[in-house]
C-alpha distance (Angstrom), angle and dihedral (degrees) to the residues before:
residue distance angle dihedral
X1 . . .
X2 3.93 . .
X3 4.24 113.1 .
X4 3.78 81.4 -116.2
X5 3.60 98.8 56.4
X6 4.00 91.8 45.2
X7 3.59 88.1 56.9
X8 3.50 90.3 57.2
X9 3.86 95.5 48.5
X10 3.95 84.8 52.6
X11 4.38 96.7 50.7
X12 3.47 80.0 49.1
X13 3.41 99.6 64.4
X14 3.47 96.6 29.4
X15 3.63 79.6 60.8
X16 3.66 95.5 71.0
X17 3.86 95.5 49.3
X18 3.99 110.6 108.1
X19 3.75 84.3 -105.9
X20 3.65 90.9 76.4
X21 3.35 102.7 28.5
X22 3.99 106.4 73.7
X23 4.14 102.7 -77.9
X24 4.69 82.3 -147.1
X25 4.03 90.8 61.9
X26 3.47 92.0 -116.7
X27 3.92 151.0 36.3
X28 4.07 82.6 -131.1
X29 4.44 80.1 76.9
X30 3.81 103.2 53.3
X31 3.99 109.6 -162.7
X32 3.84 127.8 -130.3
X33 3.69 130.2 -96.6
X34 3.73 95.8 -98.9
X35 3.93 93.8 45.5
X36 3.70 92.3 50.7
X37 3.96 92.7 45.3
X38 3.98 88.5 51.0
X39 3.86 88.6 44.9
X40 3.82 94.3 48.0
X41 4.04 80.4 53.4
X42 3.49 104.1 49.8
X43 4.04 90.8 46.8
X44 4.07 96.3 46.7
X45 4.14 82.5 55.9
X46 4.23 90.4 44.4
X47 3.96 84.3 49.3
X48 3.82 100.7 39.3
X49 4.29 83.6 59.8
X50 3.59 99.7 39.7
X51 3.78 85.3 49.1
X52 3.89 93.8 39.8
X53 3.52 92.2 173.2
X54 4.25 128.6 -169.5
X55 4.13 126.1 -108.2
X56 3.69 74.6 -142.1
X57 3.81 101.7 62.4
X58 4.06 85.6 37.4
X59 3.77 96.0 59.7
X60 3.94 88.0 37.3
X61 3.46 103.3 46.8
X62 2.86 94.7 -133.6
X63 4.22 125.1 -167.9
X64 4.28 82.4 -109.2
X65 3.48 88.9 54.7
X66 3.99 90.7 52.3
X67 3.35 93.6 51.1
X68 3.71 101.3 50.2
X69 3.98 84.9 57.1
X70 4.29 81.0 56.7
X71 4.16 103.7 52.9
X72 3.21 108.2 115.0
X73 3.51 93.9 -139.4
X74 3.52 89.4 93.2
X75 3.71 99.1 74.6
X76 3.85 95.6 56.9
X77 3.82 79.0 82.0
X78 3.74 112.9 6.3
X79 4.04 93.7 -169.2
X80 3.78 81.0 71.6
X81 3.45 96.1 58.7
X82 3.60 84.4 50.7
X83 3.92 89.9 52.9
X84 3.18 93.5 51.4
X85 3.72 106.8 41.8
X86 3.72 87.8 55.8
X87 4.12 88.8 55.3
X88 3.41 103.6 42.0
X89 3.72 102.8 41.9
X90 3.63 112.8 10.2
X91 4.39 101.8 43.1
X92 3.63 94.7 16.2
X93 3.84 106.0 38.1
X94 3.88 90.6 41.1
X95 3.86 91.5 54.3
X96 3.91 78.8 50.9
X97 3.48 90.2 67.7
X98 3.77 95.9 67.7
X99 3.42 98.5 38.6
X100 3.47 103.4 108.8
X101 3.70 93.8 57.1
X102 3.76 86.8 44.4
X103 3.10 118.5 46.4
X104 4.13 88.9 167.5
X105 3.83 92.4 78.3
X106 3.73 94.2 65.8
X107 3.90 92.6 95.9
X108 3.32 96.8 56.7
X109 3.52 98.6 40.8
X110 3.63 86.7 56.4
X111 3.77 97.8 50.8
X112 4.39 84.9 53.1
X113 3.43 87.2 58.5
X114 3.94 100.2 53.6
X115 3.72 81.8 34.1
X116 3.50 94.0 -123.6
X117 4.14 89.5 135.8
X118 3.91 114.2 43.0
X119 3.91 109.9 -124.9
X120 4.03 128.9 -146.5
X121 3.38 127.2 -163.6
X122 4.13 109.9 -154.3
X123 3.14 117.5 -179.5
X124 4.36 112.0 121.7
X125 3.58 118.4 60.4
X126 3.93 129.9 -160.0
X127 3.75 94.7 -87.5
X128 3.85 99.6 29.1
X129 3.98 118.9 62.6
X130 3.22 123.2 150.8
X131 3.86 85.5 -13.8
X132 4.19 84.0 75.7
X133 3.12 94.1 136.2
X134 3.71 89.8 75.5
X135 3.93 88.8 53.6
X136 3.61 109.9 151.3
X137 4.21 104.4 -162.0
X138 3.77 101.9 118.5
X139 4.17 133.6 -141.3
X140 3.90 102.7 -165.9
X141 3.35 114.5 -163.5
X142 3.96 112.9 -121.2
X143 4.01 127.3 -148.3
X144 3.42 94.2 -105.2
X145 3.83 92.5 48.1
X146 3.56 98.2 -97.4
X147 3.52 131.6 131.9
X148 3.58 138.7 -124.0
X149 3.58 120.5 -162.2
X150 3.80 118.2 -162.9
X151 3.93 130.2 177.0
X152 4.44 93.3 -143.7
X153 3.88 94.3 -157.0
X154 3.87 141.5 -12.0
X155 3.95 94.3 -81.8
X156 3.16 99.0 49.6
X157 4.36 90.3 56.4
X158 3.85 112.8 105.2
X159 3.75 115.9 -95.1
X160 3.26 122.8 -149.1
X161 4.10 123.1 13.6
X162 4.03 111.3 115.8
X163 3.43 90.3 -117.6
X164 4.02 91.5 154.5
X165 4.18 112.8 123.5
X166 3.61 95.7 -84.2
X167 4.12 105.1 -179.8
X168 4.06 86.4 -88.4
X169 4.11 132.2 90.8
X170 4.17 97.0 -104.3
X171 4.05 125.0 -150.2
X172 3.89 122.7 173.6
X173 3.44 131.8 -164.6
X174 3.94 97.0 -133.2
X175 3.71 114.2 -167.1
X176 3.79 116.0 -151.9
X177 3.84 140.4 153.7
X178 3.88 107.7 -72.3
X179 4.32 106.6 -137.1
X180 3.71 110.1 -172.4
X181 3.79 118.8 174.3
X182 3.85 86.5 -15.5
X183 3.52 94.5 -54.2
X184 3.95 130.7 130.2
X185 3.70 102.0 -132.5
X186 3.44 98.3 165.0
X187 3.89 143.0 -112.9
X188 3.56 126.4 -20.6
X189 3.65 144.8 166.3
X190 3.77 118.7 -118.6
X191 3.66 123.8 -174.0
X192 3.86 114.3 -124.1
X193 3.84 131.0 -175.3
X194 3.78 99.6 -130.4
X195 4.16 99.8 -174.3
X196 3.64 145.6 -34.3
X197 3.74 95.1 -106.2
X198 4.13 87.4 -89.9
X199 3.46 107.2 41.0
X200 3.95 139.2 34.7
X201 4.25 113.7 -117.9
X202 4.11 117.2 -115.5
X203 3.80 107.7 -69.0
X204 4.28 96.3 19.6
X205 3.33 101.4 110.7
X206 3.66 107.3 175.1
X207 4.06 126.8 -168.7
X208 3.81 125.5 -151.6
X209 3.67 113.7 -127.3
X210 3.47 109.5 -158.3
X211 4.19 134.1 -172.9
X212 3.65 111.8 56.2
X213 3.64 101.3 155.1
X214 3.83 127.5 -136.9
X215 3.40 94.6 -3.1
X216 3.81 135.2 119.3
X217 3.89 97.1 -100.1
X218 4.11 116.4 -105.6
X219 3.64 107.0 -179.4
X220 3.63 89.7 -119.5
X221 4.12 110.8 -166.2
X222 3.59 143.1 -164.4
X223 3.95 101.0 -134.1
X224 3.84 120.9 -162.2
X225 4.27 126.2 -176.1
X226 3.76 120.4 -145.1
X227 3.50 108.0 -155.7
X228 3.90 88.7 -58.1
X229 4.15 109.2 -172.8
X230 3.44 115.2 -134.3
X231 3.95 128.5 -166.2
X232 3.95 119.0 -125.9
X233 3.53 95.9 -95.9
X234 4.04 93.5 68.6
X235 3.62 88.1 79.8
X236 3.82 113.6 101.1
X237 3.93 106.1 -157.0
X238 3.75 129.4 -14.2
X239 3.64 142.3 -15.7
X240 3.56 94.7 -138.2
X241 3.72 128.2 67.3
X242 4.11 117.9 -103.5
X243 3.76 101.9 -86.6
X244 4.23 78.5 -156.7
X245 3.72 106.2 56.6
X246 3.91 136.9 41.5
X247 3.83 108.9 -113.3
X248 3.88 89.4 -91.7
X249 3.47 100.5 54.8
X250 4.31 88.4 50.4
X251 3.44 87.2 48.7
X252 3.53 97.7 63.1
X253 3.84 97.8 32.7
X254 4.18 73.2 64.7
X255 3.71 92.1 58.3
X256 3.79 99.5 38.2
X257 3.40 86.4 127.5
X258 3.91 96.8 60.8
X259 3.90 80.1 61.0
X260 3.64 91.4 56.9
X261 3.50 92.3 48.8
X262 3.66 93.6 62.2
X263 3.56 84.2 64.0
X264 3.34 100.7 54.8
X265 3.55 98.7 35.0
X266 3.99 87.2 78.8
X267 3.19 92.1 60.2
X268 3.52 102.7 83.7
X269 3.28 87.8 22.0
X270 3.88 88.5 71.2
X271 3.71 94.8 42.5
X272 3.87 90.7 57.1
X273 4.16 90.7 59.7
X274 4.24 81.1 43.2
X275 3.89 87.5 58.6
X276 3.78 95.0 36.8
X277 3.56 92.6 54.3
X278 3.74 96.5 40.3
X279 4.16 81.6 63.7
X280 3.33 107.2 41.3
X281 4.28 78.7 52.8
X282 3.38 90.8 57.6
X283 3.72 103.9 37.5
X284 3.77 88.3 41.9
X285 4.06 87.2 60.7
X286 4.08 93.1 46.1
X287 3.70 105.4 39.7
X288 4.13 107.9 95.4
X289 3.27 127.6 -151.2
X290 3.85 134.7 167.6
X291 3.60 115.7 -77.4
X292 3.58 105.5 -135.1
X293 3.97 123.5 -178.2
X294 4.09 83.9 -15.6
X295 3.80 99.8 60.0
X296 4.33 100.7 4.6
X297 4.16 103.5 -154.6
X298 4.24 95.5 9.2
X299 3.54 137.4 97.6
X300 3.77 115.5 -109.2
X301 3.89 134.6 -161.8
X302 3.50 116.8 -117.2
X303 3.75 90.1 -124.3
X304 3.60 91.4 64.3
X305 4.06 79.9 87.6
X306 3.35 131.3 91.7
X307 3.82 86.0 -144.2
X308 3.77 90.1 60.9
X309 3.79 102.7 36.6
X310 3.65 103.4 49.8
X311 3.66 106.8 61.7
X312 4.24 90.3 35.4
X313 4.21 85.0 51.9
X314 3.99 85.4 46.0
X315 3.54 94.2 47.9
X316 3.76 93.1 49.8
X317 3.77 91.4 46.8
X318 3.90 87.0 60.1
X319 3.20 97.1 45.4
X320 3.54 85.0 62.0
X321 3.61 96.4 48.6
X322 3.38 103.4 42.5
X323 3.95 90.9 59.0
X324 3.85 86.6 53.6
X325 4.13 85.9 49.9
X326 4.02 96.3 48.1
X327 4.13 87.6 49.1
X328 4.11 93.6 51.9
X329 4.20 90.8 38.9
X330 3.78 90.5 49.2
X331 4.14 90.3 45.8
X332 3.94 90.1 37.9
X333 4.11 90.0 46.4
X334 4.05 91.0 43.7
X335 3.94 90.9 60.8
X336 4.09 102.1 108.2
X337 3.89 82.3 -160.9
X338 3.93 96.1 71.3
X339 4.02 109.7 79.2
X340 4.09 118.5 -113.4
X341 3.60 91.9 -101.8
X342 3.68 97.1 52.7
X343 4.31 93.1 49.4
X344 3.69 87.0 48.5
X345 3.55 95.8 48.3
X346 4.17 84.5 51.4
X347 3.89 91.0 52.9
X348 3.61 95.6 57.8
X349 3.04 103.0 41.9
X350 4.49 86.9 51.5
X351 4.23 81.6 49.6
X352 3.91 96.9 37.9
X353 4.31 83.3 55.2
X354 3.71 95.1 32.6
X355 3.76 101.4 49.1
X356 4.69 94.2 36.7
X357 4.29 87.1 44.5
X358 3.85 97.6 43.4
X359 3.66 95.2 40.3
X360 3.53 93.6 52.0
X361 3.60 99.5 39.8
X362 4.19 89.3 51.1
X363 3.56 89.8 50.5
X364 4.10 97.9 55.9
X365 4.06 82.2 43.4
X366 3.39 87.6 59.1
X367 3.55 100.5 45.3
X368 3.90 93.7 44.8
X369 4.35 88.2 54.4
X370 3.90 79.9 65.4
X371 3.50 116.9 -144.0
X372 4.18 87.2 -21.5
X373 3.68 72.8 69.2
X374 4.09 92.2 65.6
X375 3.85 90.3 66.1
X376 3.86 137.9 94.2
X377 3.52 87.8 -150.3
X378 3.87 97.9 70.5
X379 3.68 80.2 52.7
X380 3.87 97.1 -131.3
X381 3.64 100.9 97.4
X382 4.04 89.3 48.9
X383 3.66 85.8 64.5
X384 3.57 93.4 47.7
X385 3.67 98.6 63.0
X386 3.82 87.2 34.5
X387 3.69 91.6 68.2
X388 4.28 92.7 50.5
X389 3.99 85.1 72.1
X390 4.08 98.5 35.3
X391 4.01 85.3 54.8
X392 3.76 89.2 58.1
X393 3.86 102.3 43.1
X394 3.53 126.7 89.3
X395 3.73 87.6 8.0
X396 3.91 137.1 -13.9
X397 3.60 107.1 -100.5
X398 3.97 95.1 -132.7
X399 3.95 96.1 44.5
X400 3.50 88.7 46.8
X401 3.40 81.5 54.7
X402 3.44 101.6 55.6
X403 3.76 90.2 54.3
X404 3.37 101.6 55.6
X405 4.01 102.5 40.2
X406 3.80 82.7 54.9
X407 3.64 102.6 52.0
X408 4.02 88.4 43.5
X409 3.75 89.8 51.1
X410 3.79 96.1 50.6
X411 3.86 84.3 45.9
X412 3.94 95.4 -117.3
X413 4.34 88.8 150.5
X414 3.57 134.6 -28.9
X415 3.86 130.5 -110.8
X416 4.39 114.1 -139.6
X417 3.64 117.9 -56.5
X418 3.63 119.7 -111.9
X419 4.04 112.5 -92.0
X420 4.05 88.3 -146.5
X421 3.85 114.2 33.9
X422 3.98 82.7 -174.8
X423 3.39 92.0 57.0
X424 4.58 112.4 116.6
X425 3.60 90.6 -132.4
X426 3.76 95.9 49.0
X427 4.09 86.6 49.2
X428 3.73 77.1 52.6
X429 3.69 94.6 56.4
X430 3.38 96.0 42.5
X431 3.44 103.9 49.1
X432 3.78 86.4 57.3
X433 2.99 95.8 56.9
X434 3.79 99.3 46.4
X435 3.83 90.1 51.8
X436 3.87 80.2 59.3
X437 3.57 102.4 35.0
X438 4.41 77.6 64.2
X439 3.62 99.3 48.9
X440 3.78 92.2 53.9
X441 4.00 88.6 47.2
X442 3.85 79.0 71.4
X443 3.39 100.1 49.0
X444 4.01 132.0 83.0
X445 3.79 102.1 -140.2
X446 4.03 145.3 -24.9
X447 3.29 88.5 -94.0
X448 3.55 112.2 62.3
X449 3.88 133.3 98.9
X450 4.15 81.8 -101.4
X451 2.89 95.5 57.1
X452 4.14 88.1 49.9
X453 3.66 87.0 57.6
X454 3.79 109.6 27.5
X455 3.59 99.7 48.7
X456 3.60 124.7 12.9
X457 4.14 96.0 71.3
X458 3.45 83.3 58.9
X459 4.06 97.9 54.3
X460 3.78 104.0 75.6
X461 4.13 85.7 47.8
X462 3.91 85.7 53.7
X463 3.54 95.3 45.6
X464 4.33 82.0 49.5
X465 3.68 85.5 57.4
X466 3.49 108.5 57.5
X467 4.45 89.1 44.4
X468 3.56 87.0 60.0
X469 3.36 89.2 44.7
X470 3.37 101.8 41.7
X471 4.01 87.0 36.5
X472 3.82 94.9 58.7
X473 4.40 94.5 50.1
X474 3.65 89.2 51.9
X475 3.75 91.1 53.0
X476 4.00 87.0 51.7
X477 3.18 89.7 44.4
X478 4.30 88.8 50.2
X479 3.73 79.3 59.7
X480 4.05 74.4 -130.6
X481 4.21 113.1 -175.0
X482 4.24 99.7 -71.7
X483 3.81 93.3 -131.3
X484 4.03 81.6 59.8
X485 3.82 91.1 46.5
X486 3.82 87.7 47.1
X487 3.71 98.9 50.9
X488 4.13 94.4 50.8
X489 3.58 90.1 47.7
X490 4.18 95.4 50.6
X491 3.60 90.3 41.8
X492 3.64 89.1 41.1
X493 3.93 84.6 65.2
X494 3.03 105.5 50.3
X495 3.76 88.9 63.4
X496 3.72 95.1 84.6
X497 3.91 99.9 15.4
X498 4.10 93.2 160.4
X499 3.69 88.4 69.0
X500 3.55 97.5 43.6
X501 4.03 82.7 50.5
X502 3.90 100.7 42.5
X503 3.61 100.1 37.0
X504 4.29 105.3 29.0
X505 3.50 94.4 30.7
X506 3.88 91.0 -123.3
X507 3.45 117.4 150.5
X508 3.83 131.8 -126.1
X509 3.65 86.5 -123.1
X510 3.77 99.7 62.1
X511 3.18 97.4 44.2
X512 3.73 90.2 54.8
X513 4.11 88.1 51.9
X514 4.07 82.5 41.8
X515 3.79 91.6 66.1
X516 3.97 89.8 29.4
X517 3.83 89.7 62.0
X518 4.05 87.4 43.8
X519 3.65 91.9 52.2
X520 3.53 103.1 50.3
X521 4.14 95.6 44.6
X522 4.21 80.4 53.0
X523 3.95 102.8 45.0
X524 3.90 94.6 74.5
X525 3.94 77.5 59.6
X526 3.87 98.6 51.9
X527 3.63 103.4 107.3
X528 3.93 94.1 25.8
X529 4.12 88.3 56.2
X530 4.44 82.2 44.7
X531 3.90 87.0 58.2
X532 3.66 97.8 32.2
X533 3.69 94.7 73.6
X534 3.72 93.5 58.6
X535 3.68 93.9 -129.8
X536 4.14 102.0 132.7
X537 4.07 96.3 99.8
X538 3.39 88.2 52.6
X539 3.63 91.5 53.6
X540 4.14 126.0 87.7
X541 3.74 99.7 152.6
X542 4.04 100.7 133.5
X543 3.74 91.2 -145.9
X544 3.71 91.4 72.2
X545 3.45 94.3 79.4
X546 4.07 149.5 -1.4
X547 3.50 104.0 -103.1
X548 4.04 90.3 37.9
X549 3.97 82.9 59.3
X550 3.39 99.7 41.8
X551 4.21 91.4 52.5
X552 3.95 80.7 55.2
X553 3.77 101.9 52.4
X554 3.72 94.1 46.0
X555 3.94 87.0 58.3
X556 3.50 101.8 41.6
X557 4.13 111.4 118.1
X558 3.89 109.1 -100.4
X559 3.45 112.1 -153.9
X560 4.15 121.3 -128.5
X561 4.01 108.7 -77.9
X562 4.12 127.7 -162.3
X563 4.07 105.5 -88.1
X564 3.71 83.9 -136.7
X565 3.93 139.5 10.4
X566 3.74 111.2 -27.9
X567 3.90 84.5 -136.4
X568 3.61 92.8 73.5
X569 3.91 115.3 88.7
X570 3.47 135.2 151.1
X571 3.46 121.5 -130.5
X572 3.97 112.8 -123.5
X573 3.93 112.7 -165.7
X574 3.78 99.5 -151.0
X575 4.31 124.6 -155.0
X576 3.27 92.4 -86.9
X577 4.15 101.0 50.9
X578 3.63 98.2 -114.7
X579 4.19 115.4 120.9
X580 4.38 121.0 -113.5
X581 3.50 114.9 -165.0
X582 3.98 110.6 -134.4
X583 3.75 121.6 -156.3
X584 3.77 117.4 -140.9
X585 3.74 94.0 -125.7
């Protein structure tokens, strides 16, 4: 049995432990903030040992590490996957990075991985987002080669690592501006001890942001240093700048890790539309309604209409697809050979695809459960809100955007080749990319007002291109089921039907019939496709079946009721002469 598939066999138990299955009996008894926070906790530890996994396969990449990103444990309670994302592969993977030159870290990095220490990775402040490498929290370099680290005003303090005392012994790795004998030289990571698991060290002073709606609460913080010493070792790296790279280039060798996480970020991300389309399959095929001019005097399932089918069919298709996509970006982004630019180009474009087609595709889901849809029971909505925060982290999808359509345009590196230049969504790509390719004929330079106008609105619709592109060969390449293949390409299409129109010549008509033909060779497939992706223990939404729904209602709060008729009060005179009505309760 392969490590990877052992792993599996042990989430899968774990998934059965009262842990995992909802500690209240029921999703009819929601839990407060602070219960779900402390739950979220206590399962990121139980997963981080049953998943025990290596600073070797971490810094290597390895096809374990990949697959640990892919259990679908994670989306029982997405903030875990958060949790643990930012332990494994943001603190613990970046300390992994200077491990060979010291060896001295090794403890803790062990302890991050069994999740005995609680790790934080600050790197954006309040007034400096994806602009962080204008970060303004300083590490000035003291005569005795200490450090002091100081937070100079409120925008400059780090926004938004759940640094709050959270049961668990907390480090971060806090990047700020390194000042040594006066001199800027640059960013660098310092390690910090945050708390003791109760309370925050001298100088932490850590703020509770509160209000993030829908979501799985993450104690997200606003963390500020007051002059907070720090002893030689705190430094990760060297004093000096990188005689070898411009201060841009070392800045994001720093975060190479954030890059990675884009990558595995889909993941889950993925898995949720899997498990969102797996119920709106099965509540499509249960939920009755009358039958009308298609069955006169019977009782219909919704999915008998089109309406219904086509986007749960579509959805299933890309969940599919996607899966296919995340394996050949995390092989394609592993290869050593291809430079930094070119695997960072691959993750966003895997995130920019991952995050737009999954958050669309949930959303329609949820719409077409009805008003079922509306609740974070059925589990759909959850994901939903979910995906607002995974969009931002570890890069916004649009600004990433922006970055890499511009660097491709000026010819800076290249991203794969297509495998099949015939191919409709490579013409796609192309085209795009011509139309843009002539607009920036016109213009001076990149950085111009033109350019402002002209060509970024185009980028993250370029950067959409080549994932469908790229999407679509690594499902051929999956040798996935052709009917599945089919469907993503038709639907596919119809994404940006105007160009397909104005520049092919195809009209909106056959492209409908396109994706007509598609969906009618898949909808024999509809519930095989729903069990196919071996979703169903991950699944607790009650709509999914009778007996899931009829556990539900039974534990739903009642609220208090008259013993007898309602109509019978008594009529209480109070002090002051005027009449109460009293219930007899």
């Amino acid at each position: 049995m392969s490590v990877s598939a052992s792993a599996k066999l042990k989430t899968q138990e774990l998934l059965q432990t009262e842990l995992f299955q909802h500690p209240k009996a029921s999703l009819a008894t929601p839990v407060s903030q602070e219960e779900q926070w402390a739950l979220t906790v206590q399962r990121s530890v139980a997963l981080a040992k049953t998943f025990a996994p290596k600073i070797s396969s971490i810094q290597d990449l390895t096809e374990e590490f990949w697959d640990l990103n892919m259990d679908e444990i994670l989306c029982i309670d997405p903030a875990v996957c958060t949790l643990l994302n930012i332990q494994f592969n943001l603190v613990a993977g970046t300390l992994g990075i200077f491990l060979p030159e010291r060896p001295d870290l090794e403890p803790l990095v062990e302890k991050l991985l069994r999740f005995d220490i609680f790790g934080h990775f600050c790197l954006t402040e309040v007034e400096h987002g994806l602009d962080a490498l204008n970060l303004e929290t300083t590490a000035t370099r003291l005569p005795n080669g200490e450090f002091e680290l100081h937070t100079p005003h409120a925008g400059a303090a780090k926004y938004m690592p759940p640094t709050a005392p959270s049961g668990i012994p907390s480090v971060g790795i806090v990047f700020a501006r390194l000042i040594s004998d006066g001199e800027d030289c640059g960013i660098r990571g310092f390690l910090v001890d945050i708390s003791d698991g109760r309370l925050t060290y001298p100088g932490v002073t850590v703020r509770l942001v509160h209000g993030r709606g829908g979501a799985k609460p993450v104690k997200h913080c606003i963390t500020s240093f007051s002059r907070v010493r720090l002893p030689k070792k705190a430094l990760l790296g060297q004093l000096q700048p990188s005689a070898e790279l411009d201060t841009r280039k070392q800045f994001l060798h720093t975060l190479w890790r954030v890059a990675v996480g884009a990558v595995t970020f889909a993941g889950p991300v993925i898995n949720s539309l899997a498990l969102s389309s797996h119920i709106a399959a099965k509540y499509s095929q249960r939920r009755l309604v009358a039958g009308g001019a298609i069955a006169p005097d019977q009782k219909i399932p919704i999915v008998s209409f089109r309406t219904q089918y086509r986007p749960v069919l579509i959805a299933l298709a890309q969940s599919f697809v996607l899966r296919a996509y995340y394996r050949w970006t995390a092989k394609q982004f592993s290869d050593e050979t291809k430079s930094f630019e070119q695997r960072h180009a691959l993750a966003t474009i895997l995130k920019a695809l991952v995050q737009r087609m999954v958050y669309d595709s949930n959303l329609v889901l949820s719409e077409r459960c009805g008003a079922q849809g509306l609740f974070g029971y059925n589990q759909i909505v959850g994901f939903i809100e979910e995906m607002r925060g995974v969009c931002i982290a570890e890069g916004d999808v649009l600004v990433l955007s922006l970055r890499l359509i511009s660097e491709l345009l000026i010819g800076r590196y290249e991203v794969p080749a297509a495998q099949d230049t015939s191919g409709i969504l490579y013409k796609h790509e192309r085209g795009l990319f011509d139309e843009a390719a002539s607009v920036l004929s016109g213009i001076s330079h990149h950085r111009t007002d033109a350019f402002n106008r002209l060509i970024l609105p185009r980028c993250e619709k370029l950067t959409l291109s080549i994932g469908y592109r790229m999407a679509y060969e690594a499902a051929v390449e999956a040798r996935l089921d052709p009917r599945i293949i089919d469907l993503f390409r038709a639907s596919s299409v119809r994404w940006d039907e105007g160009w397909y129109t104005e520049t092919m010549g195809v009209s909106r008509e056959t492209m409908f019939l396109d994706e007509d033909q598609a969906l009618n060779e898949a909808l024999p497939f509809l519930d095989k496709w729903a069990d196919d992706l071996e979703v169903a223990e991950y699944v607790h939404a009650p709509i999914t079946s009778a007996e899931r729904w009829s556990d539900f209602f039974g534990k739903l709060e009642v609220c208090p009721s008259y013993v007898s008729s309602p109509s019978q009060f008594d009529n209480i005179v109070s002090k002051n002469g005027s009449k109460q009505l009293q219930a007899r309760l």
